[in-house]
N, C-alpha and C positions, 0 to 999 in steps of 0.2 A: 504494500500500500504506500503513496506516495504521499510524504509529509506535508501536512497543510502548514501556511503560514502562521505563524500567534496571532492571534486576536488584541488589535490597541488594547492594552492595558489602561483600568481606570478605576484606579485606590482608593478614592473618593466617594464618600455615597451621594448620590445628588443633592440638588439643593435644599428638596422637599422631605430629606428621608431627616425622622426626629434622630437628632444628635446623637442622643445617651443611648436609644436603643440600637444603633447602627453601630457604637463602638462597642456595644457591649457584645452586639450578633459579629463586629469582626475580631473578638480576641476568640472566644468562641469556635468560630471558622477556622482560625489560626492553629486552635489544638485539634480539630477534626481532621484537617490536612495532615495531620501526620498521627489518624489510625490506621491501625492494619485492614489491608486491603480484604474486602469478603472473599471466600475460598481459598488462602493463601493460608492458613495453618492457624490463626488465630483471629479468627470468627466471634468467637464465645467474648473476647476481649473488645472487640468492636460492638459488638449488640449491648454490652453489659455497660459500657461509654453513655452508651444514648440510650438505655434507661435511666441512667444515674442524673441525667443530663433532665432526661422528661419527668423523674422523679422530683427535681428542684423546681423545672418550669417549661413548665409543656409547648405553649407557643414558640422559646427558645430552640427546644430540642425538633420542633417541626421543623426550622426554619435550617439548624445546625444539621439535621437528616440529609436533609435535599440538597446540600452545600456537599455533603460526604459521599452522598449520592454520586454527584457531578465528577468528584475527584475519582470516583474508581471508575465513570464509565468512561472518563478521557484515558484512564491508564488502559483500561480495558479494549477499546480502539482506535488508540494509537494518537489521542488525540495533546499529550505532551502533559506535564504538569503546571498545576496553579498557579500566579504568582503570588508573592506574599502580602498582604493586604488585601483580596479581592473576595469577595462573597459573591457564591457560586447559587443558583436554583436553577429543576429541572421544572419547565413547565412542556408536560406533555400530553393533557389534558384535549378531546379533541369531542365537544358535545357539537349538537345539531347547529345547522349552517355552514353557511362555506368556509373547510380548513386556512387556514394561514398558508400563503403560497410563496414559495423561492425558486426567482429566474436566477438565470447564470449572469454575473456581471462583468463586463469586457475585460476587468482584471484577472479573470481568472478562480474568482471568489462569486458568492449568493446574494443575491438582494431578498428581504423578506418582504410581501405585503399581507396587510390582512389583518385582523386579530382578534389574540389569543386570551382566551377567558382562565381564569380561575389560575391566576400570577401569584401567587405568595410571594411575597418579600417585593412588591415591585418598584416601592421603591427605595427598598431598603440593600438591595442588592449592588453589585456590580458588573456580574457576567450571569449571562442564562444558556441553558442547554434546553433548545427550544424543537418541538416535532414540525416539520410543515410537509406540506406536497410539493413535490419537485413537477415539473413542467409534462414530466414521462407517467406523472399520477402516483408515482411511489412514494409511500411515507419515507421522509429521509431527517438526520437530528441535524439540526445547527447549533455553534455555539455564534453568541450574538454579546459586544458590550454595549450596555444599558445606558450609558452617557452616547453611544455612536449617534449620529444624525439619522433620523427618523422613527425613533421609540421613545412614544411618550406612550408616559399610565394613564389608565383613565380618575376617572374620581374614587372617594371609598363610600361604594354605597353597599359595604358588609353591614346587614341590617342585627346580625344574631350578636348577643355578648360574648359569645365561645369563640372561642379564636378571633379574637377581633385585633388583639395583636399584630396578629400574621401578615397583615396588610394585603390582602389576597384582591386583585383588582384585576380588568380587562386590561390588558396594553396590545396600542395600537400600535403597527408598524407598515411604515411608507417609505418603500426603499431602504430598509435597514440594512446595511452593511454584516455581513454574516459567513459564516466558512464550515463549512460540511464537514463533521464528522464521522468515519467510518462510512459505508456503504447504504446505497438501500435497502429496507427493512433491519438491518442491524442494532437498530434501539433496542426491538424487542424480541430479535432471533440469536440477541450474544448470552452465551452463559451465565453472566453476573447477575439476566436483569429479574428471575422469580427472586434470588440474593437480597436484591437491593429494595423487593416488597417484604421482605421479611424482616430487614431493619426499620420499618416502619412500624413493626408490629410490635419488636421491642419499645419505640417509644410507648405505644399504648401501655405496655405492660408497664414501663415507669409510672405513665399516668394514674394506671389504677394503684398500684400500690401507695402512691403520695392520696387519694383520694380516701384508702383503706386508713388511714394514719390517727384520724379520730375516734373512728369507732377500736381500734388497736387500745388507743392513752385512755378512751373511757371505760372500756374491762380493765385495765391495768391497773386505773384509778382503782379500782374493789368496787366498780358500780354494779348495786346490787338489783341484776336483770339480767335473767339466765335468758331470754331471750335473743338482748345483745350478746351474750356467749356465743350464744349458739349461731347467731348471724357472722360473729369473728371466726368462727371454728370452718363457714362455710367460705368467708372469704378466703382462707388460709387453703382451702382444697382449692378452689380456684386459681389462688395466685400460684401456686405450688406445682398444680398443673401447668400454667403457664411456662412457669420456670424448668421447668423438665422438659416441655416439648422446644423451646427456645433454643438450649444447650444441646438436647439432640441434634434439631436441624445443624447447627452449627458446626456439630460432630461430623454428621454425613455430608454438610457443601467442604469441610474442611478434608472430608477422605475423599471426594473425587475433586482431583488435582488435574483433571486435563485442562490442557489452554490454560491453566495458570502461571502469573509470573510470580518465582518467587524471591524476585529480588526486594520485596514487601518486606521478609523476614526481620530487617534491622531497623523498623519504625521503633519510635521511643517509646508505646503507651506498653504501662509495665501489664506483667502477664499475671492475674492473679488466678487462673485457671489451671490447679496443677493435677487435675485427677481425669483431664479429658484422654481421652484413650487413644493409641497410635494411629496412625492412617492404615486405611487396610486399600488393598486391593482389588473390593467387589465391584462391581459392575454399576454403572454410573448413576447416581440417585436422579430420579424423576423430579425434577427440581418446581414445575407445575405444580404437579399432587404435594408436594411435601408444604410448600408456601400457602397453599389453598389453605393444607390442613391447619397449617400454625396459626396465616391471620384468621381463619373461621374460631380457633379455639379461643386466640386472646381476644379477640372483639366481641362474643360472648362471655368470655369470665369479665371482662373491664363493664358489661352492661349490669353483669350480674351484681359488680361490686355497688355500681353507682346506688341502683336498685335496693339492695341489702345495707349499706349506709344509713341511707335516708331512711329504712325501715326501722332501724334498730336506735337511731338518735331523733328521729321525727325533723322535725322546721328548722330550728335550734342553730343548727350551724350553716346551714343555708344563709338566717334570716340575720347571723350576727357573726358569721366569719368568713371573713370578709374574702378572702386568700382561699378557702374553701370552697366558696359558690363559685368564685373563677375557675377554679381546678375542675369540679364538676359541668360546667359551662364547657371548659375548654374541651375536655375530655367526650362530652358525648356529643359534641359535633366533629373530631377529631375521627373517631371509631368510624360515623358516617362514609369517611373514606374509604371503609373493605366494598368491595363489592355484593355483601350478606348472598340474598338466592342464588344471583347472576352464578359465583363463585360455588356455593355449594351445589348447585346444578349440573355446574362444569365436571368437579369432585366427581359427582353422583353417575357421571357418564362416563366419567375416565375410567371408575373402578368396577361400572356393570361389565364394561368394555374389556376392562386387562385382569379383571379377576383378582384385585389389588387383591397383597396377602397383610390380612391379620394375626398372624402369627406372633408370640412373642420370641 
């Protein structure tokens, strides 16, 4: 494959993006950029980052996902590393109406027009990994900077309080200056990309355990209501389940090693995973089904927890804490993001189909 140019570098977040929250989303950036790549041996150390991340503050850890995201699919195809200072999101989002379109520009490079709905970070960013249609009708990714001449955000008309942080907005683009990475259909036919749905899924699992954290201190407390017991006893199966199916996948995208590079090995984020088991040599995990399976489990145990919270403490913390109703807010518009039936339908066909084994 033949190396694309960089993309103008732009350190800066625009002029519209709030101060505080732009530096605090590029120190953030800064330590994401140097996790371990998915499937490259330590997995388990990158998903456990960005729950820790979602467990402090979830609109944060969305925003640091997609910036992590960005960093492995450029390593992933060929497309070169970050520079330092830049915040990365992938918007590839592609609902009803006409896709966002890229002609070729006599440089040798993509012009984008069109636009692209459901932007997080848009203007908190500095570089996007954007899907469009190419001229030939193939979905194809571009990276695009966000200061370039012809991309402006639209306004913020995010009406919900759940992520409202995220700054998630329509941006237009009219002749945007843009440069093609990897091939057609490569977004979603490389190895990384069921990987890079399943570090989403970790955020969630941050989410609900930060959400689980009151009703935890109010049994701890000696509050006497076996009911809140017994609602902690169920969040704890839940999150527990979470945590196991998590560490598995991680397990299995970390034993099949094809197409991966491992020159990842010497990232700095320390390894606190010492019980994960060697790489084996079976036969290549169906990375589809396994991702299906993970987001379907945690996107149910995170509804479950919400659910079970507020059943076991009542209004209470809702109505007078303050950091908690956000966390809740954020969280069950967050989860909205699995594909729920879509996905288990998909599951439900794959394994009538291949005879998935249940086995333990």
């Amino acid at each position: 494959m033949v190396a694309s140019p960089p993309v103008p570098v732009a350190v800066s977040a625009p002029a519209s993006a709030p101060s505080e929250r732009a530096s605090e989303l590029a120190a953030a950036c800064a330590e994401a950029s140097l996790w371990p790549l998915p499937r490259a041996g330590r997995t388990r150390v990158r998903w456990s980052a960005l729950a820790e991340l979602a467990e402090r503050d979830l609109v944060l850890a969305r925003l640091v996902e997609a910036h992590a995201d960005a960093v492995a699919i450029l390593a992933e195809l060929g497309g070169g590393p970050v520079r330092v200072g830049s915040r990365w999101g992938v918007w590839a989002a592609e609902g009803p109406g006409r896709p966002l379109a890229a002609r070729p520009a006599q440089d040798g490079g993509w012009l984008l027009d069109g636009t692209k709905q459901w932007c997080s970070g848009a203007t908190l960013l500095t570089h996007a990994l954007v899907t469009a249609r190419s001229t030939d009708g193939d979905r194809r990714l571009f990276a695009v900077a966000l200061e370039a001449p012809g991309v402006s955000a639209g306004p913020d008309a995010w009406a919900a309080a759940g992520m409202k942080g995220a700054d998630t907005r329509a941006v237009a683009f009219t002749g945007a200056p843009a440069r093609a990475v990897g091939e057609s259909g490569d977004y979603l036919s490389r190895p990384g990309f069921w990987a890079g749905g399943i570090g989403v899924a970790a955020c969630w699992y941050g989410g609900a355990v930060a959400v689980a954290g009151p009703l935890r201190s109010a049994v701890a407390a000696g509050r006497d209501d076996p009911h809140a017991a017994a609602h902690l006893g169920a969040v704890d199966v839940a999150l527990g389940a979470c945590a196991d199916v998590l560490r598995a996948a991680a397990d299995q995208l970390d034993a099949d090693r094809s197409g991966t590079d491992w020159s990842d090995t010497d990232r700095s984020v320390p390894d606190r995973s010492t019980d994960r088991p060697a790489a084996t040599t079976a036969a290549a995990t169906d990375h589809a089904r396994l991702a299906r399976r993970v987001r379907g489990t945690v996107a149910q145990a995170a509804s479950d927890v919400i659910v079970r919270v507020g059943r076991a403490l009542g209004p209470a913390p809702l109505a007078g804490d303050a950091e908690h109703a956000r966390r809740v807010a954020d969280l069950e518009v967050y989860i909205r993001q699995d594909h729920a039936e879509r996905d288990l339908a998909a599951l439900g066909a794959d394994v009538a189909a291949t005879h998935g084994d249940w086995s333990l």
